[in-house]
VOPAGU-2260 file (C-alpha; in pm, 1 decimal, decimal comma):
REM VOPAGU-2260
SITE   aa  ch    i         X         Y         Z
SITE  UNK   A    0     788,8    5083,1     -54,9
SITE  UNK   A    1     433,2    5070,4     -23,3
SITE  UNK   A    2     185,8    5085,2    -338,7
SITE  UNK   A    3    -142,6    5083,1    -169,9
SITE  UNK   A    4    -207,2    4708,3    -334,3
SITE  UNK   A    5    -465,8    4556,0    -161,5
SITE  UNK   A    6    -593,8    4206,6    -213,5
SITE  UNK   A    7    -217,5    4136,7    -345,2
SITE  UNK   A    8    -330,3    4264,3    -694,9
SITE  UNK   A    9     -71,1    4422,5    -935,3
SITE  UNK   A   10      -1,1    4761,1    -943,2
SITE  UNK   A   11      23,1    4929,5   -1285,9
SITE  UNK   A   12     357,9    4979,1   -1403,6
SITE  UNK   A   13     531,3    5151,3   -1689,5
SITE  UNK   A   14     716,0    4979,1   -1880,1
SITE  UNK   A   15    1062,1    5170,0   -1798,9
SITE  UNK   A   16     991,0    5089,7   -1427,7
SITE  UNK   A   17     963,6    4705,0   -1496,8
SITE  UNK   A   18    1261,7    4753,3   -1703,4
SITE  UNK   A   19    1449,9    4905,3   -1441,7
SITE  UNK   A   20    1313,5    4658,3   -1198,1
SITE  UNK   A   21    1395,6    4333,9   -1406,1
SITE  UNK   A   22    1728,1    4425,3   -1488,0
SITE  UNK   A   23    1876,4    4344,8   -1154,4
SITE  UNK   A   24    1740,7    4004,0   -1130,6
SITE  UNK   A   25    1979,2    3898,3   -1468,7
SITE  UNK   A   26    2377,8    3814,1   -1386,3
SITE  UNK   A   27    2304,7    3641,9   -1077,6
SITE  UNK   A   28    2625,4    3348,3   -1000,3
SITE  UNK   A   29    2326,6    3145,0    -881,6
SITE  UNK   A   30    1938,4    3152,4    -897,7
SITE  UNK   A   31    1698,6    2942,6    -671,8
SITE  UNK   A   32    1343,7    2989,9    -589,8
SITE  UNK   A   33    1399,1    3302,0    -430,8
SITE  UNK   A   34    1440,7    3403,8    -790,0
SITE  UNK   A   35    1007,1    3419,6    -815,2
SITE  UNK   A   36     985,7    3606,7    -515,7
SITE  UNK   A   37    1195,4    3888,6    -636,6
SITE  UNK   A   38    1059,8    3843,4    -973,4
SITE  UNK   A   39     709,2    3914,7    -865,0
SITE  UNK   A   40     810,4    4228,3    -631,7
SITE  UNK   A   41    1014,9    4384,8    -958,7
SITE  UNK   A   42     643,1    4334,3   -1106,3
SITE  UNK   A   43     479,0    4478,9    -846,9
SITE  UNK   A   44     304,1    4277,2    -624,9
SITE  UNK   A   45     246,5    4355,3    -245,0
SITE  UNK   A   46     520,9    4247,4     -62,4
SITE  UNK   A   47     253,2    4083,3     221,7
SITE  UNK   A   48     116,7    3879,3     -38,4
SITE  UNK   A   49     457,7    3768,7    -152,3
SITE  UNK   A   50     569,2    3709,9     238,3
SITE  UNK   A   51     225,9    3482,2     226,2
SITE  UNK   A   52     316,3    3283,8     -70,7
SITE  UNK   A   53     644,5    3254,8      23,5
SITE  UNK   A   54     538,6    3093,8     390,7
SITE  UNK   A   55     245,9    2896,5     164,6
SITE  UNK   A   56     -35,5    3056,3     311,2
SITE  UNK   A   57    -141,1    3131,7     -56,1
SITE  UNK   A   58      55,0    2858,0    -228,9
SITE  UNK   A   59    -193,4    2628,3    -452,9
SITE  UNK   A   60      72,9    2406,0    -602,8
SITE  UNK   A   61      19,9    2053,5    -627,3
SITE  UNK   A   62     381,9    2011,0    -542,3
SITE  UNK   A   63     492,0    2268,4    -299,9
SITE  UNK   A   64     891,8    2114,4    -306,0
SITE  UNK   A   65     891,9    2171,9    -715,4
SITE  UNK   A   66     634,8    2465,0    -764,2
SITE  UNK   A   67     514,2    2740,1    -625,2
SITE  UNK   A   68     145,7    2871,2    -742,5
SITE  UNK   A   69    -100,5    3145,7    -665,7
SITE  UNK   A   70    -409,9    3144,5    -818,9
SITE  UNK   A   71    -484,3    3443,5   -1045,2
SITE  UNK   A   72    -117,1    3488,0   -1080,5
SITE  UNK   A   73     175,6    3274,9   -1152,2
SITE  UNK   A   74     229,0    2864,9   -1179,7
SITE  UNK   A   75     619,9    2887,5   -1113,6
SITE  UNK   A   76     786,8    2446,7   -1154,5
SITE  UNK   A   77    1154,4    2401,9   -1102,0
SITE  UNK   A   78    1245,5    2171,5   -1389,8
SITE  UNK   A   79    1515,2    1904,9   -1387,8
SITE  UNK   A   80    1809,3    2023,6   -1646,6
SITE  UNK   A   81    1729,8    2054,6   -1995,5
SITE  UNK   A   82    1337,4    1998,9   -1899,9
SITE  UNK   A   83    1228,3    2320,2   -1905,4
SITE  UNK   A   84    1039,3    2379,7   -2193,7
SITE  UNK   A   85     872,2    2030,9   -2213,2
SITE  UNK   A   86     781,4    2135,1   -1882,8
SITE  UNK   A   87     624,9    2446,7   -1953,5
SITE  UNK   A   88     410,8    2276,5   -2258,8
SITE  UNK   A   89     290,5    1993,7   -2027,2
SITE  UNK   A   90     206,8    2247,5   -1756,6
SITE  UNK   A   91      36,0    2524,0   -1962,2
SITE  UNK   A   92    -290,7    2270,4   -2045,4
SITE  UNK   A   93    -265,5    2080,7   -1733,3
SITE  UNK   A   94    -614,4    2092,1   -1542,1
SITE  UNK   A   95    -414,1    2138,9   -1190,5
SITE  UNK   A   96    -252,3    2471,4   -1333,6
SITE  UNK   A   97    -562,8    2608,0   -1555,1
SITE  UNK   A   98    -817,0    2558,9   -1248,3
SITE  UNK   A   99    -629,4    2853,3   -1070,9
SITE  UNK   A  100    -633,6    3077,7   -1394,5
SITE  UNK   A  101    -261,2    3193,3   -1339,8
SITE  UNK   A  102    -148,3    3472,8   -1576,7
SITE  UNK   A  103     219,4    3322,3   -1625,6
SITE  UNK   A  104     335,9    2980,7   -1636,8
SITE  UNK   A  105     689,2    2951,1   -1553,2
SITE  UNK   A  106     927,9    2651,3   -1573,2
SITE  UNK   A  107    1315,3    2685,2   -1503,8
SITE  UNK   A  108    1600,8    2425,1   -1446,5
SITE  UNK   A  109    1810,4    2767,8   -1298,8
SITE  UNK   A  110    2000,5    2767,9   -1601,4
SITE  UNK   A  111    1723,7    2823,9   -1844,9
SITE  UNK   A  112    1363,7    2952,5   -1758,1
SITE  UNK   A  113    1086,0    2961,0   -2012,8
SITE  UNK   A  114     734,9    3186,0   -1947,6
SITE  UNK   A  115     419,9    3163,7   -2101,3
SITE  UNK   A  116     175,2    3485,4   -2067,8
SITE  UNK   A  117    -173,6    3287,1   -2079,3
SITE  UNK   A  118    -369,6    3613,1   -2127,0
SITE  UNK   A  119    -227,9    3687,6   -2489,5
């Protein structure tokens, strides 16, 4: 399903088309990072930029085995249980997150995930 994204921007969506494509990602038995990849496709990035940040050709994390980051974008940490949200506080100010700029900050333990849109 090609979108014509170029540059691995986001493509415009409605917002009955991001409901459409969010609501299959909820009721899962079991989430694990794969969870960001398919979050980010149901938001409509190019799948060749996901394919690169999922090989870590565009991955600016400071931890690549906890996080997953691409600047302009998303700051995605796998939290230990419960951790989540303190987490997602610590990580939204932290100078290694706010140098890339990313649009969402995620945090998640699996169980819980918390998001934080840094544009609004």
């Amino acid at each position: 399903m090609g979108n014509g994204n170029r540059g691995g921007t986001m493509a415009k969506l409605n917002l009955r088309a991001v409901e459409e494509r969010t609501s299959k990602l909820g009721g899962r038995a079991e989430y694990d990072r794969e969870f960001l990849f398919d979050l980010l496709e149901a938001y409509g990035r190019a799948k060749s930029s996901i394919t690169r940040l999922r090989s870590g050709n565009l991955d600016v994390a400071q931890d690549p085995s906890r996080e997953v980051a691409q600047k302009n974008v998303v700051y995605f940490h796998e939290s230990e249980p419960g951790q989540a949200f303190d987490d997602l506080v610590r990580l939204s100010t932290a100078a290694h997150v706010t140098r890339y700029a990313p649009r969402f900050v995620i945090a998640t333990d699996y169980s819980e995930l918390v998001a934080l849109d840094m544009k609004t």
